[in-house]
C-alpha positions, 0 to 999 in steps of 0.5 A: 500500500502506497502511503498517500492510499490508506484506505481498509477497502480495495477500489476498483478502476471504472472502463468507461461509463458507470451512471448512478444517481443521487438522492437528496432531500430539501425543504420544501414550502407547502403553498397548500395542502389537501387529505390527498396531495400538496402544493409545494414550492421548490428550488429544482424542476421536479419530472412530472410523473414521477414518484418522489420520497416526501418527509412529513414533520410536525413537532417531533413526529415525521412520517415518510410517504410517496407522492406523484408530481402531477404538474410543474409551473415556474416561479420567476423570481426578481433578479433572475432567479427561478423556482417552481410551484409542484403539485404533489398527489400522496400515493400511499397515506395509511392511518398515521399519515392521513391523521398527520396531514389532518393535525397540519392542516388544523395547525394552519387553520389556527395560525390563519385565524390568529393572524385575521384577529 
């Protein structure tokens, strides 16, 4: 072993080409929110068609479910800048998760009707 290669696993060297793919999760901004999808803001262009993995976090409860990407519309931003508004159907909302998104949306309820008073 060469000293400038110290590592405990042995690579292998790539002949031409090897595609792979990343998966990477990012905050989204939910616009507005139904029993059976959302509508979201986000910095990248998600496919249409395509079933993407979607974390849902309120307080210390998250659960993980999939949804569909319906329909893409950009946002163009002052100075340039572009992000687009996705809509999202939930593919596989069991118990738990239908109870979660009830709990978020009568959050919004209540914060709405505070800042109207």
């Amino acid at each position: 072993m060469r000293l400038a290669d110290r590592r405990n696993a042995t690579r292998f060297e790539i002949v031409g080409e090897l595609w792979g793919s990343v998966q990477a999760l990012e905050p989204l901004r939910v616009c507005n929110m139904a029993p059976e999808g959302a509508l979201v803001e986000s910095v990248a262009p998600l496919p249409v068609g395509s079933v993407q993995p979607i974390r849902l976090i309120q307080g210390t409860r998250a659960t993980d479910l999939r949804a569909a990407v319906r329909h893409l519309s950009p946002v163009y931003l002052a100075g340039g800048g572009r992000r687009y508004k996705v809509g999202l159907e939930f593919l596989n909302v069991d118990e738990d998760t239908a109870r979660l998104i009830g709990i978020l949306m009568d959050e919004h309820r209540e914060t709405a009707a505070q800042d109207e008073a």
